[in-house]
C-alpha positions in Angstrom: 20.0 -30.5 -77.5 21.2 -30.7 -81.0 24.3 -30.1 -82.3 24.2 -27.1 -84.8 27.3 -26.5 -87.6 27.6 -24.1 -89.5 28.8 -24.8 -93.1 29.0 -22.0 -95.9 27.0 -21.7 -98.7 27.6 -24.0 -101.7 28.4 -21.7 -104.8 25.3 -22.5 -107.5 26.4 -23.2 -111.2 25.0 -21.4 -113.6 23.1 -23.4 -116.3 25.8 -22.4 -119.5 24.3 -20.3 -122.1 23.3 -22.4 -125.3 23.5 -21.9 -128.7 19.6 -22.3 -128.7 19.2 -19.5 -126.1 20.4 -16.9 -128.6 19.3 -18.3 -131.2 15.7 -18.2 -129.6 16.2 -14.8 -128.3 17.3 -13.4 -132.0 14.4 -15.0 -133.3 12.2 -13.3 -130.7 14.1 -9.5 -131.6 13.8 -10.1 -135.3 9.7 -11.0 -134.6 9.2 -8.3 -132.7 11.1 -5.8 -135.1 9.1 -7.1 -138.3 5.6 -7.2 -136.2 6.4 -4.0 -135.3 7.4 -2.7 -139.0 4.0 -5.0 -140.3 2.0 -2.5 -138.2 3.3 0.9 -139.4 1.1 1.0 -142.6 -2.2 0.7 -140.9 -0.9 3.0 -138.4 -0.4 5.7 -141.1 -3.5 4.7 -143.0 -5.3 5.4 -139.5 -3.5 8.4 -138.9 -4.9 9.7 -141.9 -8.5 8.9 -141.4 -8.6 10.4 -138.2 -6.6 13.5 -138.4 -8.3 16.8 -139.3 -7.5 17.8 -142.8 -8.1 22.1 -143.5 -9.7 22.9 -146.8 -8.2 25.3 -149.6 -10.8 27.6 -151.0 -9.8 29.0 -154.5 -10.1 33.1 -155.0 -9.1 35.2 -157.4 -5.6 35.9 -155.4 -4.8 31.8 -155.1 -5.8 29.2 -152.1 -7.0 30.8 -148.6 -6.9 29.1 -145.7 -8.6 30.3 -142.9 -6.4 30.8 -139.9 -8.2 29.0 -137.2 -8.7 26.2 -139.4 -5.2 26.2 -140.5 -4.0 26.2 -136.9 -6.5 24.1 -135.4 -6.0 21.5 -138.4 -1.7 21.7 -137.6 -1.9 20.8 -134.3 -5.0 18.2 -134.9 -2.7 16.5 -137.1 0.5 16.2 -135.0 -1.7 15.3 -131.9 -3.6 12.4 -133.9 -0.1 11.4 -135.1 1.1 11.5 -131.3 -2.0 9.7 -130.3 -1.9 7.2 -132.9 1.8 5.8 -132.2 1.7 6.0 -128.7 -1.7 3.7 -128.7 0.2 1.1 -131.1 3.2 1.4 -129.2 1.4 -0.1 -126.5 -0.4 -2.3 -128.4 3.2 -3.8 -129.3 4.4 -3.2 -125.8 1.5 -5.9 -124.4 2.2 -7.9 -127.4 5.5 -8.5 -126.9 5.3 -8.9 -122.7 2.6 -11.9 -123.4 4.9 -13.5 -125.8 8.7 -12.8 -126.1 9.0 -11.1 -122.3 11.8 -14.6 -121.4 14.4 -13.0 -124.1 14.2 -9.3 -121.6 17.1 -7.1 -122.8 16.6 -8.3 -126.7 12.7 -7.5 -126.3 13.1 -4.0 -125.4 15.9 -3.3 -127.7 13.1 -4.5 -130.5 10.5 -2.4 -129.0 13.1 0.6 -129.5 14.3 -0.3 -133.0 11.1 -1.6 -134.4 8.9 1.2 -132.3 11.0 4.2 -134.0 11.2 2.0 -137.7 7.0 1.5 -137.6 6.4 5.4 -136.7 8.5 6.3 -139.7 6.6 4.2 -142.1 3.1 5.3 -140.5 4.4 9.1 -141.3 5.0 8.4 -144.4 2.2 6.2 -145.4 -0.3 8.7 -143.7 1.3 11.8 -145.3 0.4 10.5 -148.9 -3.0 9.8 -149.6 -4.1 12.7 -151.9 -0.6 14.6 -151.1 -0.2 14.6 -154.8 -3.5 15.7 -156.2 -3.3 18.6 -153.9 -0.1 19.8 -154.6 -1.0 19.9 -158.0 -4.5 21.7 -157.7 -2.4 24.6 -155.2 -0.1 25.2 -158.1 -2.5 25.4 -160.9 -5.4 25.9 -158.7 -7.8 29.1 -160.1 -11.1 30.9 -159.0 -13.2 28.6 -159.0 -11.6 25.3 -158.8 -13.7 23.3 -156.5 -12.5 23.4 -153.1 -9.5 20.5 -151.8 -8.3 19.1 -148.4 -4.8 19.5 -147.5 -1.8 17.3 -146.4 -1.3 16.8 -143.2 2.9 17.2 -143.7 4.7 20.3 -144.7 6.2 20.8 -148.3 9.9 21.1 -147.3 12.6 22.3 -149.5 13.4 19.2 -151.5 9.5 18.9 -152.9 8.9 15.7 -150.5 6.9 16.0 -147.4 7.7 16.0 -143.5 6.1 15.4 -140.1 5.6 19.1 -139.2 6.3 17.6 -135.7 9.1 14.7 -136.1 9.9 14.5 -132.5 6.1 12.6 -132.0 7.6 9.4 -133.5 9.6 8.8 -130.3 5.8 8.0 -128.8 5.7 4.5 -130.4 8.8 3.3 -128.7 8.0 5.1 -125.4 4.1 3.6 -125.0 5.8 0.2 -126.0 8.4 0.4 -123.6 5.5 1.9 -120.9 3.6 -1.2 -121.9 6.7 -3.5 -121.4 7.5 -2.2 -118.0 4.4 -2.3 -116.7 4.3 -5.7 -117.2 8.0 -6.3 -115.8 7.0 -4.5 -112.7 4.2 -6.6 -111.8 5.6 -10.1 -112.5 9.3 -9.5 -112.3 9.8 -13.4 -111.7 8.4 -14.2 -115.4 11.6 -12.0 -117.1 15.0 -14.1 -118.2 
């Protein structure tokens, strides 16, 4: 028979945080943040290529626009624009669980921040191209002036232009952050 004893648990010291730990872990935020701020241009550039633009006919009375082009044009836009950032949200979101996923809390604070910084330079990258021809052809624009494609923003009251739907750039940090956990949830051991 052998003789059992019990004897607690020794208490386990924490390895001390470094100076090189944050220092590693700012330098992952501040990559993730600027990747992410590097990526809202061609974002926006996209965005414009792919959303459906409605065309202004010149008559005698100004510009028509036909209403189910108008309407169909509206919500084409803010959809791409939903699409768009929520597929390079999660672009970002793999990005950053294959290579700054050991700095955890920091990572998905820079998803958030750089997610929400990106979508608001891809809306206003991708409202611009031909924003200013247009606006000038609508206000001198006369029978007969050959026919133009819209904006994809709306004018608002200060002349510049706005996301008809600003709520969508909330879909950059979400599919990021989607991305992120989905990655957390299946190796849970690889996060600091």
């Amino acid at each position: 028979m052998t003789d059992f004893v019990w004897a607690p648990p020794q208490p386990v010291q924490a390895a001390p945080a470094g100076p090189s730990r944050w220092r590693q872990d700012l330098t992952r935020f501040t990559a993730v943040v600027v990747g992410s701020v590097l990526l809202g241009a061609p974002a926006g550039l996209l965005w414009a290529a792919v959303a459906p633009h409605p065309m202004a006919h010149f008559v005698p009375g100004g510009a028509v626009i036909t209403d189910g082009e108008s309407t169909k044009a509206v919500v084409g836009g803010d959809g791409s624009y939903l699409l768009v950032m929520l597929a390079f949200g999660l672009l970002c979101g793999v990005l950053a669980w294959l290579f700054a996923r050991r700095s955890g809390p920091w990572t998905v604070a820079a998803l958030v921040v750089g997610g929400v910084l990106a979508a608001l330079i891809a809306a206003a990258v991708g409202l611009r191209p031909g924003a200013a021809e247009t606006i000038q052809a609508l206000r001198s624009g006369a029978p007969g002036h050959p026919d133009i494609e819209l904006y994809l923003g709306r004018m608002g009251e200060d002349g510049a232009l706005h996301l008809r739907a600003p709520w969508a750039a909330v879909a950059w940090p979400v599919g990021a952050l989607v991305a992120f956990l989905v990655g957390a949830l299946r190796r849970p051991e690889e996060l600091d």
